[in-house]
C-alpha positions in Angstrom: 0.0 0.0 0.0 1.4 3.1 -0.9 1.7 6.3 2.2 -1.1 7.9 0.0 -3.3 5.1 0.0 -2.3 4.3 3.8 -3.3 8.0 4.5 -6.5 8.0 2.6 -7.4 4.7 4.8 -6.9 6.6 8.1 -8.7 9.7 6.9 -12.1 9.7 8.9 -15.1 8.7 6.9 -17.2 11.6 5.5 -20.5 11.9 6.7 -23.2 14.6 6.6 -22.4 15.3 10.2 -19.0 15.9 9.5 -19.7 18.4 6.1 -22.1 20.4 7.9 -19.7 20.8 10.9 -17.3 22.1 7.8 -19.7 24.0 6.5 -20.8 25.7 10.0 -17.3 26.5 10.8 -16.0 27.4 7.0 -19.1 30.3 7.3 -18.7 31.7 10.7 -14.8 31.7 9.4 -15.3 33.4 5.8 -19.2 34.0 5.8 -22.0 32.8 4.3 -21.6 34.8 0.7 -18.1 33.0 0.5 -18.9 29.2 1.4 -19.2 28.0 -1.6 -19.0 23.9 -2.4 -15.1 24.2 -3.0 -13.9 25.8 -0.3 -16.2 22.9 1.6 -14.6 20.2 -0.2 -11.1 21.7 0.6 -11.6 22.2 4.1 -12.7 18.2 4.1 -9.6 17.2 1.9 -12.1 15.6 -0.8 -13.6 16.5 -3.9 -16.9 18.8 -4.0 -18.7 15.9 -6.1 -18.1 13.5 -2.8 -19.9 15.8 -0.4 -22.9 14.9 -2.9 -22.9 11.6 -2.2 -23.8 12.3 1.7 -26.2 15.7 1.0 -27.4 16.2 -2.2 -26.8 19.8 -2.7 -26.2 23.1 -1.7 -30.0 24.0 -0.6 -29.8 21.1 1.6 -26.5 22.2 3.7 -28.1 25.2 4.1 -31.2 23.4 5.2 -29.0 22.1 7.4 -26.6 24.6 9.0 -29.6 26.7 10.2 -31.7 23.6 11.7 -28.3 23.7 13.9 -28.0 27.2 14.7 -32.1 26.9 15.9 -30.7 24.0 18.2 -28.2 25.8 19.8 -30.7 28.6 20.9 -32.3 27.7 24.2 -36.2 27.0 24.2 -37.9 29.0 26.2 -38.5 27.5 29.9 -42.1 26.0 30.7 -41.0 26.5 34.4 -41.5 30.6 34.4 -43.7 32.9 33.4 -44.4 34.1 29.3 -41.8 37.3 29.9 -39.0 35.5 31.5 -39.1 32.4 29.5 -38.8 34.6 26.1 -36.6 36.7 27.8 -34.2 33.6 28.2 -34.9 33.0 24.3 -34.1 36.3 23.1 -31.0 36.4 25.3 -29.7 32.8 24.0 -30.7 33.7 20.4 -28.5 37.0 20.6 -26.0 34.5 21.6 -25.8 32.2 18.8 -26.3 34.8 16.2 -23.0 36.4 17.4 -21.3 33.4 17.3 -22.5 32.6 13.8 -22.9 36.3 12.6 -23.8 34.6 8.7 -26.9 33.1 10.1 -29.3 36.1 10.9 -29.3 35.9 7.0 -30.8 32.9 6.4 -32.5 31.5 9.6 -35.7 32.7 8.1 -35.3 31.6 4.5 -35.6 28.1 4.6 -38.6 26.7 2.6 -37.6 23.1 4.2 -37.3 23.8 7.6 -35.4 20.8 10.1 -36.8 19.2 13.0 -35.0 22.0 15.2 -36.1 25.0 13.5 -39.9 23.5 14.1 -39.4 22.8 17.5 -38.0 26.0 17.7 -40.4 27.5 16.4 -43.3 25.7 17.8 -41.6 26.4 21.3 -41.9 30.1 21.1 -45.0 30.5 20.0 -46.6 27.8 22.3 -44.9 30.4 25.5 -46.0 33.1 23.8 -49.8 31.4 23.4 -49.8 30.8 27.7 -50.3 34.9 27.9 -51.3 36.4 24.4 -54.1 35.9 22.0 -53.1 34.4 18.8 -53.1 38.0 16.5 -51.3 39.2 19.7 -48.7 36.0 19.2 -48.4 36.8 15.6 -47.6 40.5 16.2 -45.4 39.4 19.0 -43.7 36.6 17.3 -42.7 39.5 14.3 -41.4 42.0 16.4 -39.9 40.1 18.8 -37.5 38.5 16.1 -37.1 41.4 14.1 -35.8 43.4 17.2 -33.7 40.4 17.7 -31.9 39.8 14.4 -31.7 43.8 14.2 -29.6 44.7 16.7 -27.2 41.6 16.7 -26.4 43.0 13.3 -25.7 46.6 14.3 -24.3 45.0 16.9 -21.4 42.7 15.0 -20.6 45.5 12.5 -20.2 48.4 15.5 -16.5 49.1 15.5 -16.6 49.5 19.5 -19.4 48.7 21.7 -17.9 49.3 25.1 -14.8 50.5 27.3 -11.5 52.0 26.1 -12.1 51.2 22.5 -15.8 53.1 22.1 -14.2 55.5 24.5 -11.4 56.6 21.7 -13.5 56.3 18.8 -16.1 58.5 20.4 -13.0 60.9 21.2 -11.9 60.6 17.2 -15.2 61.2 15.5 -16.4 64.0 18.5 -13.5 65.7 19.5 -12.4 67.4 16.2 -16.0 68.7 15.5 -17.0 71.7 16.8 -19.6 71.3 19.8 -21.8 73.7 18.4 -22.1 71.8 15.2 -23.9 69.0 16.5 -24.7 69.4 20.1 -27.1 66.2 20.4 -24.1 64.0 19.7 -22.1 66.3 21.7 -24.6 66.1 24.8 -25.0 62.1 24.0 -21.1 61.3 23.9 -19.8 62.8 26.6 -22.8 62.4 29.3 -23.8 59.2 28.8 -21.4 57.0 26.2 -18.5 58.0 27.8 -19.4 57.5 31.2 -18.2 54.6 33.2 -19.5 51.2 32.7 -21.3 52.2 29.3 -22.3 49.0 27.3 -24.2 49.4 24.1 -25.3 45.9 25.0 -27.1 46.8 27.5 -29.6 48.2 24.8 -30.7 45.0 24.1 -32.0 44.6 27.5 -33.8 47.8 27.6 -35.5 47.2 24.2 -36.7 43.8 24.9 -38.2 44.6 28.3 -39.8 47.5 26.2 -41.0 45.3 23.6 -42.5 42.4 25.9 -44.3 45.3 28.6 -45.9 46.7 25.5 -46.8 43.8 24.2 -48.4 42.6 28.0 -49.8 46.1 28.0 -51.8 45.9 24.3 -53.0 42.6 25.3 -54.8 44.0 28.0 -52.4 42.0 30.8 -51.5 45.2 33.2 -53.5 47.4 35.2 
């Protein structure tokens, strides 16, 4: 047997498991756009037509890559009340998306959703059902996930959200103005983001307890 065949009968067999691992970690490494059959193939040390033989195309890895990022964010808990369970979503859904940054573009696009993404899915709603109506669900369901998928994207492509780095770039794009030229921004940098402990992340709790007490206050839930 020659080293080359000896190699190739150590290699460890090709599964779909093991291309969509590949494929979630070739995207969150080079994005979405850029993860395309070849680079796969590379990363696996095979040829793109063998990845066919385990998923049959493209659509499917897709397919599933984002039934994966849905398991990875936490249900919401049947052991708590409608606000803190999705509260615990929201917060675990932030989560992944940051950690795959591709994926906000895509969760929602699948027109053959995985067994996750339904459960998901299915999940949310069914927490959302213990407290709201079901046009309130809808409505709350829509925003809640737009709100969600919105600021983890201005989120990811903020050059500085926090500390010494926001605290010189707010210095860099401020401090040569003049004051009178924009005295909003003026009043906004200097008594509030560049105070201690200032986290733009800290916006994302603020707008989601905004979000679910308006949505507990349309439905009629508060006094």
């Amino acid at each position: 047997m020659s080293p080359s065949d000896a190699a190739k009968s150590l290699r460890t067999p090709l599964t779909p498991d093991r291309v969509l691992d590949a494929a979630m970690a070739l995207a969150d490494d080079v994005g979405i756009q850029n993860m395309t059959i070849r680079r796969l193939a590379a990363s696996l040390d095979v040829k793109p037509m063998t990845i066919y033989h385990h998923i049959p195309n493209k659509e499917a890895i897709l397919d599933g890559m984002v039934d994966r990022v849905f398991a990875e964010i936490s249900l919401p808990p049947t052991e708590t009340d409608w606000k803190t369970a999705i509260r615990v979503r929201s917060e675990s859904a932030r989560n992944v998306i940051a950690r795959h940054p591709w994926a906000v573009t895509v969760l929602e696009s699948r027109s053959n959703p995985g067994p996750a993404t339904l459960s998901h899915h299915d999940a949310v709603l069914g927490c959302l059902r213990r407290a709201l109506s079901v046009e309130m669900t809808a409505h709350a369901y829509a925003v809640l996930d737009a709100f969600i998928y919105g600021f983890t994207i201005q989120e990811a492509a903020l050059p500085a959200t926090d500390g010494e780095n926001l605290a010189n770039l707010a210095e860099t794009i401020v401090a040569p103005t003049a004051e009178s030229a924009y005295p909003h921004l003026t009043e906004l940098t200097a008594e509030h983001v560049l105070q201690p402990g200032y986290d733009f992340g800290a916006e994302f709790d603020f707008g989601l307890d905004l979000i679910l007490d308006g949505l507990e206050a349309a439905s009629g839930l508060r006094d």
